[in-house]
PQR file of N, CA, C, O and H, with PARSE charges and radii, in Angstrom:
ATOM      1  N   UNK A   1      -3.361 -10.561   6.691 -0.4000 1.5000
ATOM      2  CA  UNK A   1      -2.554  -9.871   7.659 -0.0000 2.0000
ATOM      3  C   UNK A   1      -2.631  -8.361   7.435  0.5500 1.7000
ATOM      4  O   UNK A   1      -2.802  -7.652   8.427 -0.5500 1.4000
ATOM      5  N   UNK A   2      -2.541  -7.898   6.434 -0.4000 1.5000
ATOM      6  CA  UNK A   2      -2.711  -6.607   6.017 -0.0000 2.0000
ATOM      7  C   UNK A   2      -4.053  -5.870   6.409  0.5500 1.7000
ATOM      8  O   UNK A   2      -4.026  -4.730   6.874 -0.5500 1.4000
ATOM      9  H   UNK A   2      -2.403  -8.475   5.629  0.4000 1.0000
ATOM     10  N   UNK A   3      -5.128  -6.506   6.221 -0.4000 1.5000
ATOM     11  CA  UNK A   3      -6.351  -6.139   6.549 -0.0000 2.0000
ATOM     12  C   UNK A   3      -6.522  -6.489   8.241  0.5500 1.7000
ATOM     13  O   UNK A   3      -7.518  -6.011   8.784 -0.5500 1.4000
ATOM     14  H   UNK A   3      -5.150  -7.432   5.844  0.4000 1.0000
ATOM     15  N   UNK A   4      -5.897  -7.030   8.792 -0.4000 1.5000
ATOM     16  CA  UNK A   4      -5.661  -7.210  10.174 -0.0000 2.0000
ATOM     17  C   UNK A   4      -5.238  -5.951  10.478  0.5500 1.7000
ATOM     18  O   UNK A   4      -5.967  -5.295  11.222 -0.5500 1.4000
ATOM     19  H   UNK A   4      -5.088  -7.418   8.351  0.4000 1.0000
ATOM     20  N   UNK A   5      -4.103  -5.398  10.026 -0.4000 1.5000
ATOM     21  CA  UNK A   5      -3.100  -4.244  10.438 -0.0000 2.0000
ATOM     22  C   UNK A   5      -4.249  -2.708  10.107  0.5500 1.7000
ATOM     23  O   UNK A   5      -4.477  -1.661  10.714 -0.5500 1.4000
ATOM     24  H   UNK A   5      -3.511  -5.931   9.422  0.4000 1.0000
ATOM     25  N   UNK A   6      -4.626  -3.199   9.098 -0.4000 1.5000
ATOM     26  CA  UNK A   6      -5.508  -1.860   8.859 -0.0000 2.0000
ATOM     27  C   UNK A   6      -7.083  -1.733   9.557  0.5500 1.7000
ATOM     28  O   UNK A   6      -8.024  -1.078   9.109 -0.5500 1.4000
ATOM     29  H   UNK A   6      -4.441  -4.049   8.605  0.4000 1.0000
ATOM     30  N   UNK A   7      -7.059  -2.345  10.459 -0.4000 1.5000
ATOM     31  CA  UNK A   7      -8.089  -2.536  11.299 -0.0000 2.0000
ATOM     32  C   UNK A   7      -8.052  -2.232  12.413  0.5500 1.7000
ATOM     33  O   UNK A   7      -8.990  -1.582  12.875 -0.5500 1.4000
ATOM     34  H   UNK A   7      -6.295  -2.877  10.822  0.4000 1.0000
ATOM     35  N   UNK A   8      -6.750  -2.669  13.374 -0.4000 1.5000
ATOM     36  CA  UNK A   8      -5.694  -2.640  14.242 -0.0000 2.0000
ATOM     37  C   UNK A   8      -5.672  -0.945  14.329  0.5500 1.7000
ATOM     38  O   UNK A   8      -6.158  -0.423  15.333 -0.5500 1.4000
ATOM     39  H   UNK A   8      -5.988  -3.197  12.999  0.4000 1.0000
ATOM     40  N   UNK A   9      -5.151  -0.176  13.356 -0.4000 1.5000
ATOM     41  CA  UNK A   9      -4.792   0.970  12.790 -0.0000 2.0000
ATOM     42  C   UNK A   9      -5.886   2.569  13.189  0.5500 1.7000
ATOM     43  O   UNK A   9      -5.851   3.734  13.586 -0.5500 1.4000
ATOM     44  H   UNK A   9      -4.757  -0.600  12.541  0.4000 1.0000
ATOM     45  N   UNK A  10      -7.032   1.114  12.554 -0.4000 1.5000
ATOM     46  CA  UNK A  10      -8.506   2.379  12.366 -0.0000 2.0000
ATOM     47  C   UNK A  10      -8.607   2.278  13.873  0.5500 1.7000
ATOM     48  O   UNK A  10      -8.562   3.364  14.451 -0.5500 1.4000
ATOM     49  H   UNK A  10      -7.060   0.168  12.232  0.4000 1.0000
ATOM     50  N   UNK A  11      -8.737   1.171  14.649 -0.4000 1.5000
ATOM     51  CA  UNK A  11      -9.175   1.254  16.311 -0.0000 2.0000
ATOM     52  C   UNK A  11      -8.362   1.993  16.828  0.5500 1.7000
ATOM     53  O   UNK A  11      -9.003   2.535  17.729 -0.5500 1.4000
ATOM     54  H   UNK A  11      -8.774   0.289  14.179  0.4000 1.0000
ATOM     55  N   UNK A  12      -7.109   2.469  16.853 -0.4000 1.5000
ATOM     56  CA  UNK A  12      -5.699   3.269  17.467 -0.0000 2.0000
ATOM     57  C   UNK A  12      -6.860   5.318  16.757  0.5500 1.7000
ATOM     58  O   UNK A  12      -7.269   6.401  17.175 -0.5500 1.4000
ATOM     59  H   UNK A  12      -6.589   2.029  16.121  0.4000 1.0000
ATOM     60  N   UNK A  13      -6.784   4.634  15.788 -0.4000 1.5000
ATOM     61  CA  UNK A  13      -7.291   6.381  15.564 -0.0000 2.0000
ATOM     62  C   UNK A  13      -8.502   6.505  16.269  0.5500 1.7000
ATOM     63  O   UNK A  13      -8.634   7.307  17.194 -0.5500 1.4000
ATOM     64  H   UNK A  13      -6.452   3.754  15.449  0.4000 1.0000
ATOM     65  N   UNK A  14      -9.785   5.420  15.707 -0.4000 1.5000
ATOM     66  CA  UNK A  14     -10.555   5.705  16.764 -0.0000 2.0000
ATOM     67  C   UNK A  14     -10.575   6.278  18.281  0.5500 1.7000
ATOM     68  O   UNK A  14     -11.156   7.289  18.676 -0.5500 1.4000
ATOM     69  H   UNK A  14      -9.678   4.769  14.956  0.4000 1.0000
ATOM     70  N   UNK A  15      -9.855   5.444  18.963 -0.4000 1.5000
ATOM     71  CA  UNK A  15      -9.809   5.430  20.567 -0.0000 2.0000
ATOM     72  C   UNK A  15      -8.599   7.118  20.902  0.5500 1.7000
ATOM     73  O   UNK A  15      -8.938   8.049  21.632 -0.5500 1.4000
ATOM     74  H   UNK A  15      -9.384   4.623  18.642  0.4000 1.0000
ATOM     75  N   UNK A  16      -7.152   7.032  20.069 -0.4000 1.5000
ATOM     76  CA  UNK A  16      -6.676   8.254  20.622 -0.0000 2.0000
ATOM     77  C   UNK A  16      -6.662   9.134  19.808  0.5500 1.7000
ATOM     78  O   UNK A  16      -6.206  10.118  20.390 -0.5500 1.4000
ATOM     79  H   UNK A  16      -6.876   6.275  19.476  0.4000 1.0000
ATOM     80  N   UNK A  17      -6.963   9.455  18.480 -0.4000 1.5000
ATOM     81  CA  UNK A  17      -6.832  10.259  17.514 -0.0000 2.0000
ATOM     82  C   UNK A  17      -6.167  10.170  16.348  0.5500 1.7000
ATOM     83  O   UNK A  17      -5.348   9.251  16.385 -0.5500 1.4000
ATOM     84  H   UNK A  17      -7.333   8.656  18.007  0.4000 1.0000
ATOM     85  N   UNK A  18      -6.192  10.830  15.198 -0.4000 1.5000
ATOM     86  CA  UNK A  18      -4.769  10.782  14.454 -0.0000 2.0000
ATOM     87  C   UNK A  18      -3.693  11.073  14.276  0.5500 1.7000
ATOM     88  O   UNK A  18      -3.526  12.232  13.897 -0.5500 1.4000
ATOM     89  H   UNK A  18      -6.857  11.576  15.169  0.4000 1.0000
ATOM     90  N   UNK A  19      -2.835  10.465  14.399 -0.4000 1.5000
ATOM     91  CA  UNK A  19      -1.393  11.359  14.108 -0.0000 2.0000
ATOM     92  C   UNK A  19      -0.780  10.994  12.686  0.5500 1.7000
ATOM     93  O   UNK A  19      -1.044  10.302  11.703 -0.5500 1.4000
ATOM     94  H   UNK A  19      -2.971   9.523  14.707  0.4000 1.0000
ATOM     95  N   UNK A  20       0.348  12.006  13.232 -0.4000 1.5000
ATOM     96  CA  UNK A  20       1.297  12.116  11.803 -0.0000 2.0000
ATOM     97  C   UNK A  20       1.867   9.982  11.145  0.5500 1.7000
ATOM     98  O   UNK A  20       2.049   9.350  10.104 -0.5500 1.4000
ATOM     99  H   UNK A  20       0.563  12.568  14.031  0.4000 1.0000
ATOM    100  N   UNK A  21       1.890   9.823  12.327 -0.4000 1.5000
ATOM    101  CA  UNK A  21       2.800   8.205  12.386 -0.0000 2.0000
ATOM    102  C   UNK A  21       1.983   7.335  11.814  0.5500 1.7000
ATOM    103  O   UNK A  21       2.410   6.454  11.067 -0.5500 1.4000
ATOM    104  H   UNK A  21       1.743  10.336  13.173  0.4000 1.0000
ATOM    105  N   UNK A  22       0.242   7.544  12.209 -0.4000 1.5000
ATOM    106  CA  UNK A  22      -0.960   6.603  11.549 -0.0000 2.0000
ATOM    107  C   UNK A  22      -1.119   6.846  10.416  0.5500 1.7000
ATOM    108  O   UNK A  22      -0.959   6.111   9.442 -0.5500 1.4000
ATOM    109  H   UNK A  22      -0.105   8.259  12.816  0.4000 1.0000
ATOM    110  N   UNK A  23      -1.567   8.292  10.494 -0.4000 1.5000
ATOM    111  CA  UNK A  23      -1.021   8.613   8.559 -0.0000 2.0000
ATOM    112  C   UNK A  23      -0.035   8.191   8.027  0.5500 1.7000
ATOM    113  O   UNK A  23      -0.390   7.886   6.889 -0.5500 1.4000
ATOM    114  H   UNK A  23      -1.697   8.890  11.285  0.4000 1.0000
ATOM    115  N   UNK A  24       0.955   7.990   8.143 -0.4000 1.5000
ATOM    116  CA  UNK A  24       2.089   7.415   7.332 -0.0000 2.0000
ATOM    117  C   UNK A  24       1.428   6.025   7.536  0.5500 1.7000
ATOM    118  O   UNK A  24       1.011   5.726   6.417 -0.5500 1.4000
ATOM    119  H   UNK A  24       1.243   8.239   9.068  0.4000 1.0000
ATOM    120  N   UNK A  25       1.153   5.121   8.319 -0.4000 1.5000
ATOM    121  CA  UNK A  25       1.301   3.839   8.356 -0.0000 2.0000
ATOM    122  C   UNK A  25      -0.243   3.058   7.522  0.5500 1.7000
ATOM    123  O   UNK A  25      -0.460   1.912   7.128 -0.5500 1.4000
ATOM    124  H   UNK A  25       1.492   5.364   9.228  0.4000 1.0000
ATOM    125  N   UNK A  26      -0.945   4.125   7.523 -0.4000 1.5000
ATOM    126  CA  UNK A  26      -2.013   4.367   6.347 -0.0000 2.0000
ATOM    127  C   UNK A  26      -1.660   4.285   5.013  0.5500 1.7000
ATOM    128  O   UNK A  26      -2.095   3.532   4.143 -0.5500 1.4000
ATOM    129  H   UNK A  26      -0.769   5.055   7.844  0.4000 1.0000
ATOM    130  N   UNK A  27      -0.940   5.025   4.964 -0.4000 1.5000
ATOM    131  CA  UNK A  27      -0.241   5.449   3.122 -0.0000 2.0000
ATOM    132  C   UNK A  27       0.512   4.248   3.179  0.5500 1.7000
ATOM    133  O   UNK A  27       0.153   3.470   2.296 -0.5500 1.4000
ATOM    134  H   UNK A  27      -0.586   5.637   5.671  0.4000 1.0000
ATOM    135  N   UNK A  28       1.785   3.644   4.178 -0.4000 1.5000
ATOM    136  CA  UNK A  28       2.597   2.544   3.858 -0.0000 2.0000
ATOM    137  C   UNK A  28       1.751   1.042   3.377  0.5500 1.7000
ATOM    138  O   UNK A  28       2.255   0.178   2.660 -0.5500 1.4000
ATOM    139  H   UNK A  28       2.077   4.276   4.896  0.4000 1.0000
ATOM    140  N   UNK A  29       0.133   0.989   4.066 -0.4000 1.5000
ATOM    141  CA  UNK A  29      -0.412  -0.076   3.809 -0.0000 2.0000
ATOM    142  C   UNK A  29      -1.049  -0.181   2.918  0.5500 1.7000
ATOM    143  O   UNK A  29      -1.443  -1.262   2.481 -0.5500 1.4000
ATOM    144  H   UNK A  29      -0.276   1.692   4.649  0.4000 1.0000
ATOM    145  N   UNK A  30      -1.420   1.456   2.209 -0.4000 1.5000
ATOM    146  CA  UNK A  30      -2.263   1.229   1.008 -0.0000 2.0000
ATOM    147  C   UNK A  30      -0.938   1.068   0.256  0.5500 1.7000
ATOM    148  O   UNK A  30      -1.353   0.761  -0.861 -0.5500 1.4000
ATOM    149  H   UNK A  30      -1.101   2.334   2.564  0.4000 1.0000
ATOM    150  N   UNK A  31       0.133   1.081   0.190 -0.4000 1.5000
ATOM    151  CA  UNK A  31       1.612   1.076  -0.811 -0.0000 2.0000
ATOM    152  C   UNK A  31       1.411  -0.476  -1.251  0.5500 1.7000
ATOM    153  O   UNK A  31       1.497  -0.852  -2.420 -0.5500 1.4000
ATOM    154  H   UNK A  31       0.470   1.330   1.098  0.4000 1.0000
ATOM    155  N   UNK A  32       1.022  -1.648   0.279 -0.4000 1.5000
ATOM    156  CA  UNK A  32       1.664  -2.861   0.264 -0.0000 2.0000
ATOM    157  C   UNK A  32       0.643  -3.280  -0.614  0.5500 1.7000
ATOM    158  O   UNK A  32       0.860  -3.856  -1.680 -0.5500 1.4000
ATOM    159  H   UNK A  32       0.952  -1.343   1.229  0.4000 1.0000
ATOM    160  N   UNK A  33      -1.034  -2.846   0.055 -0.4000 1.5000
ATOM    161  CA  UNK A  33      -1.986  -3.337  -0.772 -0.0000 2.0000
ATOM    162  C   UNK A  33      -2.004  -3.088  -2.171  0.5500 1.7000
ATOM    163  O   UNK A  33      -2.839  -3.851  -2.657 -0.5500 1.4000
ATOM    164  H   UNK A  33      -1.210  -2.378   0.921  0.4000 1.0000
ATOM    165  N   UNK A  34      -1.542  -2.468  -2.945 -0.4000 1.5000
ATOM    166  CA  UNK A  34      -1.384  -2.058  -4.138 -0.0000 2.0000
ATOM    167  C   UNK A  34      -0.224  -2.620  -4.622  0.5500 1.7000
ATOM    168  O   UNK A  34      -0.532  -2.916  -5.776 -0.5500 1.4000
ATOM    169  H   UNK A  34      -0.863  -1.849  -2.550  0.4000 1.0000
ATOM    170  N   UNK A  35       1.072  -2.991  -4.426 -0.4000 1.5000
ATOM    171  CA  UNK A  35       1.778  -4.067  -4.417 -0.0000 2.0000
ATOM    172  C   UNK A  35       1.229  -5.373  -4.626  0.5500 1.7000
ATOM    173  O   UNK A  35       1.423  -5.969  -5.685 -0.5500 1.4000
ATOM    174  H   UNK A  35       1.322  -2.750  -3.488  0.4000 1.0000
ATOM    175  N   UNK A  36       0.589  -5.833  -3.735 -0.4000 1.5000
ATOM    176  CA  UNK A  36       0.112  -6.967  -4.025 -0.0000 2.0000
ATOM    177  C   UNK A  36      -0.779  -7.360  -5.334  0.5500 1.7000
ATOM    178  O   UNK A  36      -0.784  -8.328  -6.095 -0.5500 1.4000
ATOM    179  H   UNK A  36       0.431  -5.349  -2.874  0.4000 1.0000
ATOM    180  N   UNK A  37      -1.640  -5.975  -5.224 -0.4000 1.5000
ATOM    181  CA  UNK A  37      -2.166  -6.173  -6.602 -0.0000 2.0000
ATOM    182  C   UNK A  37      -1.621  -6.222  -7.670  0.5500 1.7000
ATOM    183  O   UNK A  37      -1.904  -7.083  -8.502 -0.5500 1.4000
ATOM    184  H   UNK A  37      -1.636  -5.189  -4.607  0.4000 1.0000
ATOM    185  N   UNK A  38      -0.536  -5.105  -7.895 -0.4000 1.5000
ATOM    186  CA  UNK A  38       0.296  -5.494  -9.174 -0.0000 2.0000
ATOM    187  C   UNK A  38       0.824  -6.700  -9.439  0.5500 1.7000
ATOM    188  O   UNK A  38       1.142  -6.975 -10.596 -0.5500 1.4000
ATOM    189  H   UNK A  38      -0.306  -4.405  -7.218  0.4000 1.0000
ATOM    190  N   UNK A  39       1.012  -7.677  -8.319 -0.4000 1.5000
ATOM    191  CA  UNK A  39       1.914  -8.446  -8.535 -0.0000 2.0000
ATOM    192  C   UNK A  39       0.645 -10.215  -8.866  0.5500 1.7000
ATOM    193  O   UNK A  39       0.953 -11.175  -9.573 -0.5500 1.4000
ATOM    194  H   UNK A  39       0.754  -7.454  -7.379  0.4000 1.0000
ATOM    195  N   UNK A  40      -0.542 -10.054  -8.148 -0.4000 1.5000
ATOM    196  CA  UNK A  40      -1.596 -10.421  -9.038 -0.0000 2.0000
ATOM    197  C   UNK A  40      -1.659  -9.980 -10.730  0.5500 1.7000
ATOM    198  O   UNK A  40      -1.412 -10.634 -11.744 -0.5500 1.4000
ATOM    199  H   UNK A  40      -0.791  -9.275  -7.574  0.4000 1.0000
ATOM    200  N   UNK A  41      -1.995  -8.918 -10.572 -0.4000 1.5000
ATOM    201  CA  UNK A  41      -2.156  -8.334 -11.874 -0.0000 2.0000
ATOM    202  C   UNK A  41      -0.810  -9.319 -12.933  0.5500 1.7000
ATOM    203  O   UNK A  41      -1.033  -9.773 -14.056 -0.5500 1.4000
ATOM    204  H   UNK A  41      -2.195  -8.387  -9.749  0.4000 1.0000
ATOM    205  N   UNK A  42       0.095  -9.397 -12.417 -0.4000 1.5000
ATOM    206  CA  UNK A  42       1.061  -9.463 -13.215 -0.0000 2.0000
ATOM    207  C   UNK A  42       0.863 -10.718 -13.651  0.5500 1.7000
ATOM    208  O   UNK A  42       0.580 -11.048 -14.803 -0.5500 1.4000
ATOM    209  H   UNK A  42       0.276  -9.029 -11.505  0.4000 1.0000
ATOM    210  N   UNK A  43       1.108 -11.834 -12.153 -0.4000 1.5000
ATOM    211  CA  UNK A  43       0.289 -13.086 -12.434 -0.0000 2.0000
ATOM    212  C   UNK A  43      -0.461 -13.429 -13.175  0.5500 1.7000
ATOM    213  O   UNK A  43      -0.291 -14.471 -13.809 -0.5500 1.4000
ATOM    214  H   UNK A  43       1.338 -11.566 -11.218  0.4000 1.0000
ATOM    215  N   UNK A  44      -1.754 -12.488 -13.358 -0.4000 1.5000
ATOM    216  CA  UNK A  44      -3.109 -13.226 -14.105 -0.0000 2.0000
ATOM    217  C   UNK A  44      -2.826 -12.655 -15.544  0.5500 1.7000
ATOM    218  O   UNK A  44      -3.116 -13.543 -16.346 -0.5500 1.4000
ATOM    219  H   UNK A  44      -1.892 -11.642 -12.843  0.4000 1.0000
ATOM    220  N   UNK A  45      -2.345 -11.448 -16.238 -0.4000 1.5000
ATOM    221  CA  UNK A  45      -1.746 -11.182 -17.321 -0.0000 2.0000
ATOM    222  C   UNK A  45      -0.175 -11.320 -17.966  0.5500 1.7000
ATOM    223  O   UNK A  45       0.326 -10.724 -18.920 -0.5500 1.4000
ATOM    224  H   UNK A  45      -2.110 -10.727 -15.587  0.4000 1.0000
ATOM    225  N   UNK A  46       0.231 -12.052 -17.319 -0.4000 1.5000
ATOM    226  CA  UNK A  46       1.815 -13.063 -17.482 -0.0000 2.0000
ATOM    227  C   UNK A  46       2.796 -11.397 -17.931  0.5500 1.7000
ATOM    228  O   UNK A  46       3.475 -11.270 -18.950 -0.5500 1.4000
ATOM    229  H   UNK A  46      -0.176 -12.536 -16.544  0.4000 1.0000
ATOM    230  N   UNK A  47       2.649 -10.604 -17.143 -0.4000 1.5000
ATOM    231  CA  UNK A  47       3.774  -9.623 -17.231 -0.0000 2.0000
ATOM    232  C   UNK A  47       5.121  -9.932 -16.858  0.5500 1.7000
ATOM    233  O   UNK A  47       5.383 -10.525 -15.812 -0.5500 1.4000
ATOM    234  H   UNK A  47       2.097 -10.708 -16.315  0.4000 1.0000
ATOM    235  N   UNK A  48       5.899  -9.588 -17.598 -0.4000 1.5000
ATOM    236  CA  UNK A  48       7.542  -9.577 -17.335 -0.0000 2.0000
ATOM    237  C   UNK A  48       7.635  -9.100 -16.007  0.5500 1.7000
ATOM    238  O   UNK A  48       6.924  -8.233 -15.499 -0.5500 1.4000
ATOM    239  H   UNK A  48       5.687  -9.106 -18.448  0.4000 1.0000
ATOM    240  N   UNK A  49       8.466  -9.663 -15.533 -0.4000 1.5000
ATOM    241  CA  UNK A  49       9.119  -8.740 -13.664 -0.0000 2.0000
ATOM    242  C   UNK A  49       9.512  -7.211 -13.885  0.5500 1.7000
ATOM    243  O   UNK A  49       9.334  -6.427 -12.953 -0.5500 1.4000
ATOM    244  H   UNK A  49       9.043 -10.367 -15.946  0.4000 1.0000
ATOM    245  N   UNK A  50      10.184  -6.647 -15.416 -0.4000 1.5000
ATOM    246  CA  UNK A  50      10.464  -5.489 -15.510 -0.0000 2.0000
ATOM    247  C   UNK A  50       9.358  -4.623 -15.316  0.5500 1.7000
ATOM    248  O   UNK A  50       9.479  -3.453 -14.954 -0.5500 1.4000
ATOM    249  H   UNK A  50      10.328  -7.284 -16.174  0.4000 1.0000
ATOM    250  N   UNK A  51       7.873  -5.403 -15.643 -0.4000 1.5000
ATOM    251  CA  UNK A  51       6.854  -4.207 -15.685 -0.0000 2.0000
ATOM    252  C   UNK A  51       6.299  -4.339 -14.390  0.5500 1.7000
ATOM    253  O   UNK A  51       5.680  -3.335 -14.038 -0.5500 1.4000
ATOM    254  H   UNK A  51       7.775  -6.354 -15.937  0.4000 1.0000
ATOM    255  N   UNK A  52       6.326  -5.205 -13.626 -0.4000 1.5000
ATOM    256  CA  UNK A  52       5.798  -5.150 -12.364 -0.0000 2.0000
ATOM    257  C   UNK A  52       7.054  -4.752 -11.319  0.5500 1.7000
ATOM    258  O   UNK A  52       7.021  -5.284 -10.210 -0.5500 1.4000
ATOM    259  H   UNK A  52       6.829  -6.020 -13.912  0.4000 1.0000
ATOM    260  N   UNK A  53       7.879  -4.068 -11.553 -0.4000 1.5000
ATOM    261  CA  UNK A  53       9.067  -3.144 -10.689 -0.0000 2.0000
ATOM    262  C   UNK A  53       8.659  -1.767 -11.217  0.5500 1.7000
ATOM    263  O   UNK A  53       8.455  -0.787 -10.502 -0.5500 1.4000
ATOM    264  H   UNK A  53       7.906  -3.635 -12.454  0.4000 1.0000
ATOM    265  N   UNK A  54       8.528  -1.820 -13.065 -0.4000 1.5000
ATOM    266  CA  UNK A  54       8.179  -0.055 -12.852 -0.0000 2.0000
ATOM    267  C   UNK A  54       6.376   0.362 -12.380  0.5500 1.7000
ATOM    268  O   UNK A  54       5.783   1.433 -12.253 -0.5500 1.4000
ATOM    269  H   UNK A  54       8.694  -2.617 -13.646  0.4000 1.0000
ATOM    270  N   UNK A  55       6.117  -0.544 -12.283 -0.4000 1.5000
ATOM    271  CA  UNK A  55       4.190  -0.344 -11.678 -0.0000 2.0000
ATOM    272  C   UNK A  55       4.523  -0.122 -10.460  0.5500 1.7000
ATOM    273  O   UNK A  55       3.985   0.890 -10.012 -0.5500 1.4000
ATOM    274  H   UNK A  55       6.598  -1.414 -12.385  0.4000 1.0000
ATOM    275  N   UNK A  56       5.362  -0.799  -9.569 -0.4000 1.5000
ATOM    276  CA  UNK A  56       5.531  -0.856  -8.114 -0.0000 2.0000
ATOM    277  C   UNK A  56       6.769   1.011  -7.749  0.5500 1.7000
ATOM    278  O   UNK A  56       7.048   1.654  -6.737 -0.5500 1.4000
ATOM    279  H   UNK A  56       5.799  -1.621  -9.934  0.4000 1.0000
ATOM    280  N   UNK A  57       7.124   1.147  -9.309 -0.4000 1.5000
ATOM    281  CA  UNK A  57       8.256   2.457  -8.851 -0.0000 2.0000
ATOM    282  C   UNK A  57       6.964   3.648  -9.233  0.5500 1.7000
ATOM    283  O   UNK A  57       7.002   4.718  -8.626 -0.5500 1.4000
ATOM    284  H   UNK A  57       6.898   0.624 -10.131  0.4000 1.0000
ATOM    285  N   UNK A  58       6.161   3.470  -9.965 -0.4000 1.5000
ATOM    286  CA  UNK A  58       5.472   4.162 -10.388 -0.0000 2.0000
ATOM    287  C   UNK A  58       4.216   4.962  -9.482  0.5500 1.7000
ATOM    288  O   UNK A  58       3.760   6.099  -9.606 -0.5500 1.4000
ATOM    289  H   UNK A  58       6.130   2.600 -10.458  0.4000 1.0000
ATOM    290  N   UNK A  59       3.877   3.867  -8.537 -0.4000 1.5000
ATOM    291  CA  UNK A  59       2.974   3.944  -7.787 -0.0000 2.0000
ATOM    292  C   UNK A  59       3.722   4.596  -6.234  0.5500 1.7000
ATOM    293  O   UNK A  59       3.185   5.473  -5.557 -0.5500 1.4000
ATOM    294  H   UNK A  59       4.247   2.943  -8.436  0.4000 1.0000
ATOM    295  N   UNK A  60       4.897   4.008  -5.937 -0.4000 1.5000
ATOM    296  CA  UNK A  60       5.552   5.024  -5.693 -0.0000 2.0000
ATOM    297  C   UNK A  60       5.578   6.646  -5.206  0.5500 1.7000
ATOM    298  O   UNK A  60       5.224   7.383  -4.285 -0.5500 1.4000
ATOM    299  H   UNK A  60       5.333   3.295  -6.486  0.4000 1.0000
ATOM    300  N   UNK A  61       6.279   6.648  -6.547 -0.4000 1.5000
ATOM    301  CA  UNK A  61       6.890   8.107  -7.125 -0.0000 2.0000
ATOM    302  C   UNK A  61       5.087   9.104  -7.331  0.5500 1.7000
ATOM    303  O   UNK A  61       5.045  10.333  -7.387 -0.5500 1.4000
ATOM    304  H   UNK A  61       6.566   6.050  -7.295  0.4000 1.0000
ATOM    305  N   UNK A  62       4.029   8.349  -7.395 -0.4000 1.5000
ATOM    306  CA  UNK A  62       2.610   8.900  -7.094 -0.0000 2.0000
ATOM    307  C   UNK A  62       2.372   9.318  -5.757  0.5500 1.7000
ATOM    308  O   UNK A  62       1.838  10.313  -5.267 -0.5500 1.4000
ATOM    309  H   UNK A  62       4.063   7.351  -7.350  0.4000 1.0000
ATOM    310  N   UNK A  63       2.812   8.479  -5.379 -0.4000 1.5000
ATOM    311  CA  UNK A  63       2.306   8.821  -3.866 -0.0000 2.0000
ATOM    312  C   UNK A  63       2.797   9.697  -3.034  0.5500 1.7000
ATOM    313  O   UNK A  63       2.309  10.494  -2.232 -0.5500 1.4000
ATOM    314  H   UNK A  63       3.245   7.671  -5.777  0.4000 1.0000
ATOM    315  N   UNK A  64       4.466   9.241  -3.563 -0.4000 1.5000
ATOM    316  CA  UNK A  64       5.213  10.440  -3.110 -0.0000 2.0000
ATOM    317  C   UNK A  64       4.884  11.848  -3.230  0.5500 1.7000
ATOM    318  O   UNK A  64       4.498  12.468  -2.239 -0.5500 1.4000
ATOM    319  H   UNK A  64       4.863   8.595  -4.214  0.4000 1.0000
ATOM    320  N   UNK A  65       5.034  12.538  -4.644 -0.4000 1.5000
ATOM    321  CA  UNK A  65       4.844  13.649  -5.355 -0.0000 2.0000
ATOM    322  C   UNK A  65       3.384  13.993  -4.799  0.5500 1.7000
ATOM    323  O   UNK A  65       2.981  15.155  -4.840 -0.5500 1.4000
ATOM    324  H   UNK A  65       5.348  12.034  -5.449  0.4000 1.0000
ATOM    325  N   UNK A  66       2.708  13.101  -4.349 -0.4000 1.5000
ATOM    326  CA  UNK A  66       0.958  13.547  -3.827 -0.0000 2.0000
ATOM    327  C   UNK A  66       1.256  14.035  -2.564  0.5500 1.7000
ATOM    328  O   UNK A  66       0.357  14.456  -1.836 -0.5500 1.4000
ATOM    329  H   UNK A  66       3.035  12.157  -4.315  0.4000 1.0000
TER
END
């Protein structure tokens, strides 16, 4: 679904341009996709839930400050 949305996304910029709203909804999907990975990650290396909340605050507070 995600890779649906970010496809969806690229054709909207394609056809009318970019805006401020696609950019954000760009950054929000690379947030989820990277989410997901941590939460793999966490899965396949049996991490505590505490470390996969500060990976998910961490990544965050990166993106933000970027």
């Amino acid at each position: 679904m995600l890779l649906s949305a970010i496809q969806h996304t690229q054709l909207y910029v394609a056809a009318y341009s970019l805006s401020h709203w696609r950019i954000a909804a760009f950054i929000w999907m690379g947030l989820v996709a990277l989410g997901l990975f941590w939460m793999l990650w966490r899965i396949w290396r049996q991490k505590p839930d505490r470390w996969l909340i500060n990976a998910n605050a961490l990544s965050l507070l990166v993106v933000w400050y970027t």
